[in-house]
N, C-alpha and C positions, 0 to 999 in steps of 0.2 A: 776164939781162944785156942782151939788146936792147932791154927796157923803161927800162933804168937809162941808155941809151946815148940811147933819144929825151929822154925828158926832160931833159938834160944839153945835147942839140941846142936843146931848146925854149928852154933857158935863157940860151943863148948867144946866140938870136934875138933875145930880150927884153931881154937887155945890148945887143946891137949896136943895138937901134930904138932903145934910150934913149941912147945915144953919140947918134947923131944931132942930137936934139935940144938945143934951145937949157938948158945948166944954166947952174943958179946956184949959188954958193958953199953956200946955205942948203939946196940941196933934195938935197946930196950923202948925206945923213943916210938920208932913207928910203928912197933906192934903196941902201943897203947893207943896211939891214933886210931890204929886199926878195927884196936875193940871199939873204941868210940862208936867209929864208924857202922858197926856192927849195930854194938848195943842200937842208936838212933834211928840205924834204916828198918829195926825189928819192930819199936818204937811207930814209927809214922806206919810200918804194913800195918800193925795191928788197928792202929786210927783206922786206919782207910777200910779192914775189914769191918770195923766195929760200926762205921759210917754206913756201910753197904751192908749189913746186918739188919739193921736199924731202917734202912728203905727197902730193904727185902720185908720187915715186918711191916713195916706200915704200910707194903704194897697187897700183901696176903688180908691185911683187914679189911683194903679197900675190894677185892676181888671175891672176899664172903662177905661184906655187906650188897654187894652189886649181887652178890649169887645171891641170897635171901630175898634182894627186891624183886629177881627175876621170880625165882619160885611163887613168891608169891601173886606176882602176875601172873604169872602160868595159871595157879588156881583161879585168879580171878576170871579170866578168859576160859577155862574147863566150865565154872561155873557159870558163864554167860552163853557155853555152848550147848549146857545140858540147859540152859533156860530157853534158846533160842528153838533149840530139837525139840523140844515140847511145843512150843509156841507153832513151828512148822508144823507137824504131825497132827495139833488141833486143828492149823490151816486145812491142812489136805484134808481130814475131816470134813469139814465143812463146807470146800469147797467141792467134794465128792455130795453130800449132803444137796448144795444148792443146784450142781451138774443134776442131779437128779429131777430135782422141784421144775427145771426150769426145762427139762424134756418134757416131765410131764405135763406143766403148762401148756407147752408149744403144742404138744400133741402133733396134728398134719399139719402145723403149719411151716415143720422141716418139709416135707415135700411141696407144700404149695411153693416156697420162698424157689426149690429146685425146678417146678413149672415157670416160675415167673422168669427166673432167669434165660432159662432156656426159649422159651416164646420171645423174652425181649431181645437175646441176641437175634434168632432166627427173623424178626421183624426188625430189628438193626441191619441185616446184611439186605431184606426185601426195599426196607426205604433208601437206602443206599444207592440198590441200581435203579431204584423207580425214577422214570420220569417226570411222575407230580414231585419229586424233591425240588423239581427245578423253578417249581410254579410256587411252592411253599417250604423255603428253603430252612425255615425256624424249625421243621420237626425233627432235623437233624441232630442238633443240638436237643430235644426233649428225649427224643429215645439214645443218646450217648448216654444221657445221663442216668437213663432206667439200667440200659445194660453193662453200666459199669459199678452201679450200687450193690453193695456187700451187706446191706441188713435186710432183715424181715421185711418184705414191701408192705405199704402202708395204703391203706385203703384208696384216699387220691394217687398215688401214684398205680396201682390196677387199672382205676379209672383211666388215667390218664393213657395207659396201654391199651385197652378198650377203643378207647378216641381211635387211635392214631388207625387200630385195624381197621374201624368202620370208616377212617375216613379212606384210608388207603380204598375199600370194597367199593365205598362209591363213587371216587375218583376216578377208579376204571373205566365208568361206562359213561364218563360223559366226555364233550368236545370240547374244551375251551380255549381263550386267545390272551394272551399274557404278550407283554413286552420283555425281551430278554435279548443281551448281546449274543451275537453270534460271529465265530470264525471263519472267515473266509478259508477259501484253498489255499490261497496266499499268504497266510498267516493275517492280516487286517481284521478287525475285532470292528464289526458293527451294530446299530441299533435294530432290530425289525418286530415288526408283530408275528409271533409265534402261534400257533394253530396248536393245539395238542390234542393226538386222538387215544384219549384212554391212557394206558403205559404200552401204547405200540408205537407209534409214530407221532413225527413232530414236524411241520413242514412251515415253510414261509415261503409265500409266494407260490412260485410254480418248482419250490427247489424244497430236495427233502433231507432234514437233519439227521447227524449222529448225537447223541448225549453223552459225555466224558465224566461217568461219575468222580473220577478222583478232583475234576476240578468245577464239577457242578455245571459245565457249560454247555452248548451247543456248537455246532461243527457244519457246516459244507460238507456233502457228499463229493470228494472231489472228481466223482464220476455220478453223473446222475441217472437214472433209468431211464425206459426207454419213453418216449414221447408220449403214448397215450398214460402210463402213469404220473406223467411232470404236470399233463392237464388237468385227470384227477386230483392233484395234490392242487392246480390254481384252482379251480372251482370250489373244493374245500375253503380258502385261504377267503378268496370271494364271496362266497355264501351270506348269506343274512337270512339264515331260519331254514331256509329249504331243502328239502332230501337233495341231494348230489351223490354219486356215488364216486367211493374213494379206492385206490388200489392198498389195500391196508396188506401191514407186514405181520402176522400172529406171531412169529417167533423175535418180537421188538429190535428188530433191527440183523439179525442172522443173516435171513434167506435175501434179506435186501442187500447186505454187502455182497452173498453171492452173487448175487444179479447182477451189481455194477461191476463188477471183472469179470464177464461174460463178453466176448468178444462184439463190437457191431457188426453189422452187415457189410460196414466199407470197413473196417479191421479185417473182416472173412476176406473179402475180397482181395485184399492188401496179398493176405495169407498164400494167395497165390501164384504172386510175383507174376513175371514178364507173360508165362503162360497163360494163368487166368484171365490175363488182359486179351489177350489174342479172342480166346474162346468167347468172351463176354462182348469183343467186337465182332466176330462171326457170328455169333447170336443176333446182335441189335441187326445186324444186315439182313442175314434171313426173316428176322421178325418186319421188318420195312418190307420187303419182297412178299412178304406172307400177304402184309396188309394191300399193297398194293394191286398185287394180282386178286386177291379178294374184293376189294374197291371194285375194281375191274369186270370180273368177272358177273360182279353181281349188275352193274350195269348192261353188260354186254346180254345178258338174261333179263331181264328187266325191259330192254330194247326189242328183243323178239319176242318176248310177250307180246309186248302190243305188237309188234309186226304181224303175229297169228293170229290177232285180236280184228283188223283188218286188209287183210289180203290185196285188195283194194287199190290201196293206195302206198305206193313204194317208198321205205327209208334207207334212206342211207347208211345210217346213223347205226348200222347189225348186221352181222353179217345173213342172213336172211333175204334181207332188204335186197344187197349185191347180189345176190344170185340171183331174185328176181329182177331186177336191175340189168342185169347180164343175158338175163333169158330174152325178157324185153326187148332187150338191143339187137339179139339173135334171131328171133323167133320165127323171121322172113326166112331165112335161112331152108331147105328142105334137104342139106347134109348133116344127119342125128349124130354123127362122128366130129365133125364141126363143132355146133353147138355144145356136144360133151365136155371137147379139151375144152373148150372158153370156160363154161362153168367151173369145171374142173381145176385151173387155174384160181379162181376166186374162191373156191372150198380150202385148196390148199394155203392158199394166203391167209383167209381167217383162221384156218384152225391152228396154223403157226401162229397166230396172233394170243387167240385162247390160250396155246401150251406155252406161251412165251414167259421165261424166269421159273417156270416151274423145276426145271433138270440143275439150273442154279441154289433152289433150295434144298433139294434132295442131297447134293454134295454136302451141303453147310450140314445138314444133317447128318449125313455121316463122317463128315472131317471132325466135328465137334467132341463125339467118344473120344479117338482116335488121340485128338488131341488132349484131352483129359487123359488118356493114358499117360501119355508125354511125358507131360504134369507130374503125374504117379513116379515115371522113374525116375526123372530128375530129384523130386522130394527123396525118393527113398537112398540114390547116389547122395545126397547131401547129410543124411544120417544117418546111411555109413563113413560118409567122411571124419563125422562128430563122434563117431565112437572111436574109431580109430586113432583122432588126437588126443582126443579124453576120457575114453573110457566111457561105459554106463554108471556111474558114480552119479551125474545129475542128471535128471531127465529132461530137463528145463535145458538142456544142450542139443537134445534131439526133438524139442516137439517143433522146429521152426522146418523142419523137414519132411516129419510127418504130419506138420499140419497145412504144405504146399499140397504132396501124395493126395490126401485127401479131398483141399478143397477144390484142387483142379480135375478131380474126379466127380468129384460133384457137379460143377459147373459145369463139365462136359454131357453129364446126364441130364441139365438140367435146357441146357442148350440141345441136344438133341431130341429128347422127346417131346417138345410142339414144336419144333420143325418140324419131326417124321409124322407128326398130328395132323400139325395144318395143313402138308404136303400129301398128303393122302385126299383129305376135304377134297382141297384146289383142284386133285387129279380126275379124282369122283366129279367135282363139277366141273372142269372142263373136258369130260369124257361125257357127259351127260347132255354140255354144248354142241362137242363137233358130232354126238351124233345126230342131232335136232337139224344141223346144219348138211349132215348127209344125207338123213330122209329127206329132208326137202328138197336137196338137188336131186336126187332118184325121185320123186314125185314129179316135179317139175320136168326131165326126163322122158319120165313115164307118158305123164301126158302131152308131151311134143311128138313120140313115137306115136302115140293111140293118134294123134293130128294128123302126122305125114300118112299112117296104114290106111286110115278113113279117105285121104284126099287119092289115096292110088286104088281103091278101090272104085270111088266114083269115077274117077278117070278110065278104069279099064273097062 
């Protein structure tokens, strides 16, 4: 209405400025058009306000009836929350209430339920790496299943934990033979009868297993120990009831991998390159000469035993023998200067004979240290060579160097002292020979002079 009121003002303005002016008869025509046009366009604003009025209210009613409905949801929702709030607060109540009721029920059996767990994990990790897993592979599955249960354990399941310790206890101490695949060094998976002693060891045949808990299997030692322990392990494997004794490993398998990366005796050897070879062949030479001249010598004494045994009757076969043999031949003779050099010559022939290869072992004896020195500096030139290009960073760079050093020092000592042993012996006994061999030429002597003195006496 107050828009219908200015425009009505505006129009009266526009009438009154046009009175003012100057009309004429002719131009009374379009200022009535004009107000027409006026009056009409005042006419339809006012519809159009009056239209938009009119959905201006009917939009206000719909926007306080929509507000009323919300209000009153809002109460009904307040009201279902002070109902709900009560509802919760009697829960927690009660739920505090039954929290209560249901500690005091349990009483210890919050802590038994914290033994059980703790026993079944700790007996979870023991069945895991035991070995009987591998002979009764189901109990795996029974104690997963204890040690990953979240309620109150239940009477059979204790029991059932019970079981598994005693049987584990006495699984320990007995021997038995299962069939079970095993992994070769070469990776190949075969069938064999397995031996199992206890949760230490596990053997087939004359060959001794590893056990792979993560896949339950057995394994080839792909180095196996040393000989009298692989027979241990067959006589085990062979057995049927009777004591045998076995090389057992207490720490299940530990001290046994140590052992198999323990160098052999031809590894050591190795360790010594071109040197140790040398040493280890002047040793076997010396030891052949040890033996031989012992061989020797013990016949050569063994022969004049009985040569003094009967005097009698002459051998050859000793030096002994020769000198009597020599006398023999001489003994017409009545120049004691004469018959000395002849003898004399046959003393010195045998006893070269006795000392003969002896002054050959004495060398090998002492080249052998000497030689194992060698040994020593070359290894220790060689790691300093290794540090030099690589630094001390890995040690596994230098021990091919210090482990020549040492074992050609070894070898050298080992080679020398029953050389300088037996070389001693030998000298002893064939010092013990030639002089058996010199009293008897001076005896024999002796009494060729006491001959000629007697015969130049009766004669004078």
């Amino acid at each position: 209405m107050n828009s219908v009121m200015k425009l009505r003002d505006l129009a009266a303005l526009a009438f009154f400025a046009l009175c003012t002016q100057p009309i004429s008869v002719h131009a009374a025509t379009p200022l009535i058009d004009l107000y027409e046009k006026v009056e009409r366009g005042a006419v339809e604003t006012g519809q159009r306000d009056e239209r938009r009025e009119a959905r201006f209210a009917s939009s206000a009613q719909e926007k306080a009836r929509m507000l009323r409905d919300l209000e009153r949801k809002i109460a009904q929702e307040e009201k279902r929350k002070n109902s709900l709030k009560n509802e919760f607060d009697g829960n927690e109540d009660r739920l505090a209430e039954l929290t209560t009721l249901l500690d005091r029920r349990i009483g210890d059996l919050g802590e038994l339920f914290g033994v059980f767990r703790q026993t079944a994990d700790d007996t979870q990790n023991l069945l895991f790496d035991s070995l009987i897993g591998l002979e009764f592979p189901e109990r795996r599955a029974i104690i997963a299943e204890l040690a990953e249960s979240t309620d109150v354990p239940t009477i059979p399941q204790m029991r059932e934990l019970w079981k598994l310790l005693i049987q584990e206890a006495a699984y320990s101490g007995q021997v038995s033979r299962f069939d079970a695949e095993v992994i070769a060094p070469a990776g190949e998976v075969y069938s064999a009868e397995v031996t199992r002693v206890g949760v230490f060891n596990a053997v087939a045949g004359d060959k001794y297993l590893s056990y792979l808990p993560e896949q339950n299997r057995l394994a080839e030692l792909t180095r196996q120990p040393a000989g009298y322990a692989r027979s241990s392990a067959q006589s085990l494997s062979s057995a049927s009831g009777a004591k045998v004794d076995f090389a057992l490993d207490p720490s299940r398998g530990a001290l046994l991998g140590l052992l198999v990366q323990s160098p052999s005796l031809m590894e050591r050897v190795q360790q010594g390159a071109f040197v140790g070879y040398v040493i280890i062949a002047g040793a076997l030479l010396g030891m052949l000469l040890v033996l031989e001249r012992g061989m020797r010598l013990t016949r050569i004494q063994r022969s004049i035993d009985r040569q003094l045994g009967d005097l009698s009757s002459v051998r050859l076969d000793n030096p002994l023998g020769r000198i009597l043999n020599a006398y023999d031949e001489n003994q017409h003779l009545d120049d004691l200067e004469t018959i000395s050099r002849k003898l004399e010559v046959v003393v010195i022939e045998d006893v070269g004979e006795i000392s003969k290869g002896l002054p050959v072992i004495k060398i090998l004896a002492t080249v052998a240290p000497l030689t194992g020195l060698l040994g020593t500096v070359v290894g220790m030139i060689e790691t300093f060579q290794s540090i030099t290009l690589f630094g001390t960073g890995d040690p596994k760079l230098m021990a091919g160097g210090i482990s020549m050093a040492l074992i050609t020092t070894v070898l050298g000592l080992l080679a020398a002292i029953p050389l300088l042993i037996s070389h001693t012996i030998l000298s002893s006994k064939a010092a013990v020979l030639a002089k058996i061999v010199g009293e008897q030429a001076a005896g024999v002597m002796a009494q060729k002079a006491e001959q000629i003195a007697v015969s130049r006496a009766a004669g004078g």
